[in-house]
N, C-alpha and C positions, 0 to 999 in steps of 0.2 A: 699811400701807394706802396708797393711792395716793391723790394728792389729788383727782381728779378723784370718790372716792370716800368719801373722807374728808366733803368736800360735802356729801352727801347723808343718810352714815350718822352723822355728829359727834353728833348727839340720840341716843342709847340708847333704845328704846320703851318697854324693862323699867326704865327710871328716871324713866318720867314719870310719874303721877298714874293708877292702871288701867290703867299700861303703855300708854298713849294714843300712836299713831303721830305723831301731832302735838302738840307740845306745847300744854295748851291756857292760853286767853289769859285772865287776872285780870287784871282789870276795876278791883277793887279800888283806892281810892286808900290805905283806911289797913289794918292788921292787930293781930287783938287780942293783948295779952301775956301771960304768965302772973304774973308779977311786976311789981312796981315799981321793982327796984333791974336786971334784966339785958332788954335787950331783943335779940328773937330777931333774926335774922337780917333778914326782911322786916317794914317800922315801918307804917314811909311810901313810898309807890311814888315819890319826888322821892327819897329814899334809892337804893332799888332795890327790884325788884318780879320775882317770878316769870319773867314770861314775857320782860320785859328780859335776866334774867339768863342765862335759855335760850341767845340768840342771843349774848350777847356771848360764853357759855363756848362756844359753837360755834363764832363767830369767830375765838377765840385759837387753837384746835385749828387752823383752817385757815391763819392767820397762823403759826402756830409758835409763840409769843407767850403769855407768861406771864400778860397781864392785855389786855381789851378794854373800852373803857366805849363804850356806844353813847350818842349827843346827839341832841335835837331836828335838828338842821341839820347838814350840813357844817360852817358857819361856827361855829356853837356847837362844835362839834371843836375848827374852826382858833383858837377863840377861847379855849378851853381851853388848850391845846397851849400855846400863847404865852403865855397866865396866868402863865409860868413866870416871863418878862423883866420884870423889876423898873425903876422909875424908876431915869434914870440909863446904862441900858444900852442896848446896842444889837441889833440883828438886823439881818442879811444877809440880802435876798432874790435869784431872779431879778428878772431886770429886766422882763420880759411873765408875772410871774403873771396870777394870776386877779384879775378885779376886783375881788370882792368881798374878797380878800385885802388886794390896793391901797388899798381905802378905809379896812379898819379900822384899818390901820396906820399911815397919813396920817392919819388924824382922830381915833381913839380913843387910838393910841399918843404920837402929837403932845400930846393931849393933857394925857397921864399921864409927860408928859417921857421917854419911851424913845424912842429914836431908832430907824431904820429907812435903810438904804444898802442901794439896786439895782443890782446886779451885774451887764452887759451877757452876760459868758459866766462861769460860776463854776470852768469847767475851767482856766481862769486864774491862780485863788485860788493866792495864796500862802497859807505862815506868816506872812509879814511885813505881809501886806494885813489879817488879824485884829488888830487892835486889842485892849488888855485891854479894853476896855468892851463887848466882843462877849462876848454871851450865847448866842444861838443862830443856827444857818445855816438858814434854811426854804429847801428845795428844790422846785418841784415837778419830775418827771421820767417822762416827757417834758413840755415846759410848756404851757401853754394861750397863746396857739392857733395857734403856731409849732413843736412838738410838737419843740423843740431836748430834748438827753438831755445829762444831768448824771453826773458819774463818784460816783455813790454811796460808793463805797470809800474814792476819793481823798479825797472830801471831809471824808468823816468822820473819817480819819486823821489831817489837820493839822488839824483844828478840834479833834480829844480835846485835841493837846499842847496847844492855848492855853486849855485847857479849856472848851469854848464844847459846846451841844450841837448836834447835827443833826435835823431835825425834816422829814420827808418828806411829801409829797402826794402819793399812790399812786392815788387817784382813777381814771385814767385807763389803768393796767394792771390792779388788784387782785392779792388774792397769788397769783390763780390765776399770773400771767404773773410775777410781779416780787415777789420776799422780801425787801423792803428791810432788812430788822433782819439777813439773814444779811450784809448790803454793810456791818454798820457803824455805821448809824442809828440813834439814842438812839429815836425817836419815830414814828410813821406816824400820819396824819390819813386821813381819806376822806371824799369825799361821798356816802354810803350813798344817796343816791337817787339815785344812775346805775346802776353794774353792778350792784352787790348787789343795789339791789332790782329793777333793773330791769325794772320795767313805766312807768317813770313814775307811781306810783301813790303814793308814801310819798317825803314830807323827812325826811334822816335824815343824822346823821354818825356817825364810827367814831374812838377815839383807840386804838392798841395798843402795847404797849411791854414790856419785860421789868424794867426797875428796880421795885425793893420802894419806894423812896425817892420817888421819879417818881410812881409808880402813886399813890402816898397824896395828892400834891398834888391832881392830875389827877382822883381820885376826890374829893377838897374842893372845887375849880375847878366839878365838876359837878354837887354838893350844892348850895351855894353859892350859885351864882349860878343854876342853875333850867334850867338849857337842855336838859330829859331827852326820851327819847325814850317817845312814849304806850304801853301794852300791846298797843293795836293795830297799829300802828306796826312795833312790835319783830314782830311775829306776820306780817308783809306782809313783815319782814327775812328772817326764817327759811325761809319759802315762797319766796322768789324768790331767797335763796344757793342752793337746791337744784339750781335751774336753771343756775348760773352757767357751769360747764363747758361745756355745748350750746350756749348762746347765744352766748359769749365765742369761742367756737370759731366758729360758724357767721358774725358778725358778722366775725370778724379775716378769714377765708377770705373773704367777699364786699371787703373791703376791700382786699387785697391784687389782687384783680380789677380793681378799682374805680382804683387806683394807676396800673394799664399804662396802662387805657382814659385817662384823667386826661394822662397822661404823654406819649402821643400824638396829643392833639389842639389843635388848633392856637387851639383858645378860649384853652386855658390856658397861661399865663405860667410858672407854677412851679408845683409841688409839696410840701406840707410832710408830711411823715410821721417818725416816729423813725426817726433812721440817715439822714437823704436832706439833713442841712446838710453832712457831712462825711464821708470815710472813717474819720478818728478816732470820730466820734459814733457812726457805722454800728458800729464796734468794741463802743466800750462798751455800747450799745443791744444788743449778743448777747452781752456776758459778763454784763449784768445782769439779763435778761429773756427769757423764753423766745417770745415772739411781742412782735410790735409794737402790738396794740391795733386797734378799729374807730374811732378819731378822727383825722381830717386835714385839711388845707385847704390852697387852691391862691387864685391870683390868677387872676382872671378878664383876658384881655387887654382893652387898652385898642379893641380894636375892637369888645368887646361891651356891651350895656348889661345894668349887673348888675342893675339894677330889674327890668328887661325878665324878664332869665335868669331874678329869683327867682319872679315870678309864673307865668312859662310853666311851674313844674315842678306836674306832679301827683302825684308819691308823696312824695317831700321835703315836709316841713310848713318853714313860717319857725316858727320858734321855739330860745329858747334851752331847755340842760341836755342833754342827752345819756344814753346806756348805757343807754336804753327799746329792745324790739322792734322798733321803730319809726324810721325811718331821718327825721334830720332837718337842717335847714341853717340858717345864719345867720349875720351880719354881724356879728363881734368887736368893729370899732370902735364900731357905733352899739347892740350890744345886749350881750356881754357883760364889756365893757372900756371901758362909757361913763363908767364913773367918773375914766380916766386925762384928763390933760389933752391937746389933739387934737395939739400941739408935741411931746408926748413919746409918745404912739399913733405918728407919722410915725417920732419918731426910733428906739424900736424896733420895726417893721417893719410894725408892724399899719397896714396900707394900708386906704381905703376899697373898694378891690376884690379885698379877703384874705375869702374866704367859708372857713368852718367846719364843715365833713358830720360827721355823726356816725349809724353806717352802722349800720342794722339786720340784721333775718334776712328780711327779703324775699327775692323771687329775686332771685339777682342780674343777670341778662340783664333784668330788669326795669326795677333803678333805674339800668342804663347808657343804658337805652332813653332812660328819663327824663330823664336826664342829656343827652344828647345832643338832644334834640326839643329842649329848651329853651333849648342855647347855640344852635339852628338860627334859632328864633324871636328871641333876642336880639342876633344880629349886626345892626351898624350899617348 
């Protein structure tokens, strides 16, 4: 079955409840048992719960992936996922993750004595640069919001020998485009409220993985500490993966549009898209993924004013998150990377006039239009 297909049809209708085409949503926070001494399958919905369980056995199907737990949050993922690294240990990140990565690791990991070291380019990484106190590589790839690409494979390779794990943020492809666990990867994170669910409508995150060993922690990590995701929630999940293939599809097609126009005009400075730092990244970027994704962002030049730019735009909304219908723009340093300090924002790359599109299904003859009125408006 094809995954574009796989999508849609993962739920069996003859397996759900009346054979219901949609799996339907329990509500339910507890469940009665028959005994005292064995409890069934569904207790407690902070356990697991029906219609949770729907989406994540759907997920795994489309991940490839032996186990998926769905979270409250992205970060409730990210935050899981890293549950693993113990006091004393350390973790490898990029050096322009995501913010909200940046701060749990600085503050809560600081905290908890794990250490945390930001890697400028990870394609770099030796053997020798692991440390035994390294515990796990968290990659995101492509990164936020320089959309630099990470060798998957490679990475995972030298980090097994020092036994360290790899732990990926796929976010920003999903498995429609990018199979991280086939590159190698112990671990895949998401923020299920971009593309999966993408309406903008549901906070959600995704951990998937195939260890038997892993998966038990990960499912205690998310007992545990409480970061689940609602029955509604999950049921906004499974409705909007169905979609993912048209949307993912029509979003990447309007954005490789969106790249030339971008690339050609004299507003802009540069261009960030996967594959566009390097011909090496351009490489890896096509043997690890099969499209580049609808997220990019460019420097605005210095003869325009970016304030100006962002208010002239009328289809572009200012807001952060991404992978909604909905085509949106924003400022890295001052919205979604205001946690770094503004000395280390400069030192890797993230400029005050690095803007971040994150490209919907509109026409696209539309938001170029857009696009363009408004660097017209904001020239100096």
């Amino acid at each position: 079955m094809k995954l574009d297909t796989l999508i849609v049809k993962g739920i069996e209708a003859k397996n759900n409840p009346n054979k219901a085409v949609v799996p339907p949503v329990f509500l339910a926070s507890t469940f009665v048992q028959d005994d005292l001494e064995n409890f069934q399958e569904f207790a407690y919905s902070r356990g697991n719960n029906p219609t949770k369980k729907a989406f994540d056995d759907i997920f795994a199907k489309v991940e490839g992936s032996k186990y998926a737990f769905s979270f409250g949050s992205g970060m409730a993922a990210t935050a899981a996922a890293l549950s693993l690294i113990k006091t004393g240990q350390k973790v490898l990140l990029n050096s322009n993750v995501y913010g909200g990565t940046y701060r749990y690791v600085t503050t809560v990991f600081e905290s908890h004595g794990i250490k945390s070291e930001f890697i400028d380019d990870l394609n770099f990484l030796s053997e020798d640069d692991i440390s035994e106190d390294v515990a796990a590589i968290f990659i995101e790839t492509p990164s936020n919001p320089l959309l630099r690409v990470t060798d998957i494979a490679r990475i995972s390779k030298i980090a097994h020998k020092k036994g360290a794990l790899v732990i990926v943020d796929n976010t920003f492809l999903t498995p429609y485009y990018q199979k991280v666990l086939e590159h190698g990867a112990d671990i895949v994170v998401y923020s299920a409220t971009k593309y999966i669910g993408g309406h903008a409508d549901v906070i959600a995150g995704i951990v998937t993985l195939n260890d038997d060993a892993l998966a038990e922690k990960i499912k205690f990590a998310k007992n545990t500490l409480g970061g689940i995701i609602s029955p509604m929630d999950a049921y906004y999940l499974i409705r909007g993966l169905k979609t993912l293939s048209v949307r993912f599809d029509r979003q990447t097609q309007n954005t490789h549009k969106i790249i030339k126009f971008l690339e050609n005009n004299d507003a802009v400075s540069v261009v960030h898209f996967p594959g566009s730092y390097s011909e090496q990244e351009a490489k890896m970027q096509a043997a690890q993924a099969s499209d580049i994704g609808a997220l990019i962002s460019f420097e605005l030049d210095e003869k325009y004013d970016v304030n100006k730019f962002v208010k002239a735009l009328e289809i572009f909304d200012l807001a952060v998150s991404l992978g909604g219908v909905e085509s949106l723009i924003c400022r890295p340093a001052t919205m979604t990377h205001e946690a770094y300090p503004k000395e280390l924002l400069d030192k890797i790359g993230i400029k005050q006039n690095l803007l971040r599109l994150a490209i919907g299904i509109e026409n696209v003859d539309d938001l170029i239009a857009d696009l363009d009125q408004a660097f017209k408006k904001a020239k100096k």
